[in-house]
N, C-alpha and C positions, 0 to 999 in steps of 0.2 A: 629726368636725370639720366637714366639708361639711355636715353638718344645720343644725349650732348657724352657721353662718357667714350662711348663707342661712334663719333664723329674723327674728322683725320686733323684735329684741334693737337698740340702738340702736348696741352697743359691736359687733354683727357689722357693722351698717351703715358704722360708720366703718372697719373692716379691709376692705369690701369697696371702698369707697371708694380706701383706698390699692390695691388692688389695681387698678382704675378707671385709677387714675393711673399704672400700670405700660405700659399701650399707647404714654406720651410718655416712658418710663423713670424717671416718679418713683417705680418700686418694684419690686421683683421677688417675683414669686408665691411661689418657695420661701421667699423671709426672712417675707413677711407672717404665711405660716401657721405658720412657727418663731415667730412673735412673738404671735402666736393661738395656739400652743402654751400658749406658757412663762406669757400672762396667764390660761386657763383653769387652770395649776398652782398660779397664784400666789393667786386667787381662792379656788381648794380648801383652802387653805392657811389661809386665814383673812383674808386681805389686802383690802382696800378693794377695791373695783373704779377707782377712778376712780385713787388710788394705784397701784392694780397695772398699770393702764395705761399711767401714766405712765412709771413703773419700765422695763416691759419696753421699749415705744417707743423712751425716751431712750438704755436702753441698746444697742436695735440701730444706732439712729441713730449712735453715739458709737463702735461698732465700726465701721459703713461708714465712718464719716470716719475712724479710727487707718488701715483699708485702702486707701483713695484716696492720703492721705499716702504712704504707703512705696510707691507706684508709681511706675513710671520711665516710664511711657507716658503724652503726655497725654490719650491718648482713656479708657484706666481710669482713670485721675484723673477725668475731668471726669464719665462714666458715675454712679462711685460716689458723688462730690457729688452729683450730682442725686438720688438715692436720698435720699441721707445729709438733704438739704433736705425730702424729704416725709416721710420718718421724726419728722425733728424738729416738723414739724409738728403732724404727726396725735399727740403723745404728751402738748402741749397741750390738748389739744379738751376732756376731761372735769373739768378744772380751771379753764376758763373762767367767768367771772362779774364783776359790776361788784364785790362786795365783795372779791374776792380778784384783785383787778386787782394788788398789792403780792406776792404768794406769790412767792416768787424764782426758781419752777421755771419759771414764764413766761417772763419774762428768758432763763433759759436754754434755751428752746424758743425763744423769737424770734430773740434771736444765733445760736443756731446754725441754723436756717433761713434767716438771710441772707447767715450767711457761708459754708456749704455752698454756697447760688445764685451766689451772688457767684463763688466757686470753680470750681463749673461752669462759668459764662460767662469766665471766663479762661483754665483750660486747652483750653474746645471754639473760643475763638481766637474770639469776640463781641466785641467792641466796644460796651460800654454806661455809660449813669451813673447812678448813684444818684441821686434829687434828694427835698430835702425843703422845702417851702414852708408856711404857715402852714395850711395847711388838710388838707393830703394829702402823701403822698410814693409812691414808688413808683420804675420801673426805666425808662428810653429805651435800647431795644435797636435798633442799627441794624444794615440788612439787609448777610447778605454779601457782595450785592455791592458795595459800598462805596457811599460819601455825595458820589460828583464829582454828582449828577442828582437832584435832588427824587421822594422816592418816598409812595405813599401809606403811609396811618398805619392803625394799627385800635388802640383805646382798651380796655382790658381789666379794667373795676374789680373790684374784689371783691363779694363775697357777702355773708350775712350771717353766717354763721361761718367765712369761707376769711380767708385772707392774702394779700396780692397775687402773692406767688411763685406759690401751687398756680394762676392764669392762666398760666402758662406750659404745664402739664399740659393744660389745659381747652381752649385753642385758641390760645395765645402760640406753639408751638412751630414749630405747621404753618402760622402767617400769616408767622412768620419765614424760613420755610423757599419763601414763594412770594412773598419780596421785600417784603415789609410793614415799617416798622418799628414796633414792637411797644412797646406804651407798659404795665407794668402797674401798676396804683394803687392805693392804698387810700384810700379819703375820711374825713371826718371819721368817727369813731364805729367806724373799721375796723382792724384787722391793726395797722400800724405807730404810725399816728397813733393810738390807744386805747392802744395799750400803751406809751407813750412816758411814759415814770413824771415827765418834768420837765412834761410839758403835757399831758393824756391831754386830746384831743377825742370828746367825744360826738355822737351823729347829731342829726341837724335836719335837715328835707328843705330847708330854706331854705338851712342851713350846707352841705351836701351840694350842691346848685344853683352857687350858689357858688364853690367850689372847683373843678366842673368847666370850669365859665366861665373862671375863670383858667387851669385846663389848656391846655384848646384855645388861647387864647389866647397864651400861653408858647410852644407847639408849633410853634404859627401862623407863629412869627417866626421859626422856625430854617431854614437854606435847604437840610435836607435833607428835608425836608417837604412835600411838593403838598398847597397850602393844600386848594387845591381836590377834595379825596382823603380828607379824615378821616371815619374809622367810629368809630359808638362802639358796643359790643358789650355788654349788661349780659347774664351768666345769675343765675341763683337768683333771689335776693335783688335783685340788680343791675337784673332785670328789669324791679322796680318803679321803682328809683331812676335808671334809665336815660331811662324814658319824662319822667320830670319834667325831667329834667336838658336834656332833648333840646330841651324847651321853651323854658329860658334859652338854647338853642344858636341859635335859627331862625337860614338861612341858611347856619352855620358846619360844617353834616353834609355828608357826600355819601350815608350810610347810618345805618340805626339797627339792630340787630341785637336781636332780644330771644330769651332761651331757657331759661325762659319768659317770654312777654309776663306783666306783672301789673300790670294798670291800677286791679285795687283789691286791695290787700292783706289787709284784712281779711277783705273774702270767703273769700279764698286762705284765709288761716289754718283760720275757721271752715269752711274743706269745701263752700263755697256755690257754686253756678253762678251765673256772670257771664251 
């Protein structure tokens, strides 16, 4: 199991990923490998891979959450939502695509990764809103020490195949955790906004630009916010969309954060040194 996990298999990479995600509690090592289990069964078996993926994911995902439910504590509660949000995640990934943007198992990968997060940040006692605006939506988590005093911000977009939740895993959790409050988004062409089956938006670095502009903006205005405080953080994907974005920002940053930097994308792709 440890061979095949850690092989350059695309389907190990996304399990080692959730497991990745286990250090901020979006997963626990023994379910991943029970769920690397049961999809290597189910593959032998005859079963699609992208299907079998799907299958086994949704339904670990769909036990963590029956399990949070019947808890009376709300720190197991809130523990096994977060799981239960990366589960539902990762069991999307292989059925991703613009033609199958309609597959109804998406849907059910996206609702229940938002309502699992959602879940979390209620029983672990967050204070957050949902906001959705014409270009992006995403999560405003304010810090626990409450909003009497403007605190700085750090801007968290997506990637090019994440959702904005798994920024909570990536570095939402610990900017939260050191008083930040924690913005996560998806922009045009990402996570919420792409799968929103009434308006799906596509990316445009232009459309993209855009939207962050109005972020910052929105944010700007709100008086638990030190105007003068806002980061914006892109990794992956974000890396590249960050640097542009940053450029409609002049003046409106205090920090830019890239990891990794990627000021041309295509090199990226093609394997070229910049």
């Amino acid at each position: 199991m440890i061979d095949a996990l850690t092989s350059k298999d695309h389907f190990a990479a996304q399990a080692l990923r959730s497991i990745s995600n286990s250090v901020s509690g979006g997963g626990d090592i023994g379910e991943v490998l029970l769920a690397w289990n049961r999809f290597d069964l189910a593959t032998d078996k005859g079963q699609t891979k992208g299907d079998a993926w799907f299958d086994t994911w949704s339904k670990l995902a769909e036990d963590v959450e029956a399990r949070a439910d019947n808890f009376n504590c709300p720190h197991s509660k809130a523990t096994s939502h977060l799981r239960a949000t990366d589960y539902f995640r990762t069991s999307e990934f292989f059925i991703r695509g613009l033609d199958n943007l309609a597959d109804p198992r998406r849907q059910l990968a996206l609702n229940g990764t938002g309502r699992n997060f959602q879940q979390y940040l209620k029983h672990s006692g967050k204070e957050f809103d949902f906001f959705r605006t014409e270009l992006c939506a995403g999560y405003i988590i304010k810090p626990e020490q409450g909003v009497s005093t403007p605190h700085p911000l750090v801007i968290l977009p997506s990637g090019y195949d994440a959702i904005c939740e798994e920024q909570w895993f990536a570095a939402g959790m610990a900017a939260h955790t050191r008083g930040y409050v924690v913005v996560l988004v998806d922009g045009p062409g990402q996570g919420h906004v792409l799968r929103d089956l009434k308006n799906p938006l596509y990316l445009s670095p232009e459309l993209y630009d855009m939207a962050m502009v109005q972020l910052v903006d929105m944010l700007g205005s709100k008086d638990f916010i030190d105007e003068s405080k806002i980061a914006l953080f892109g990794r992956s994907f974000a890396g590249c969309l960050s640097i542009r974005a940053a450029a409609s920002l002049k003046g409106k940053l205090a920090a830019l954060l890239l990891d990794p930097p990627q000021p041309n994308q295509k090199a990226t792709v093609l394997g070229k040194k910049l």
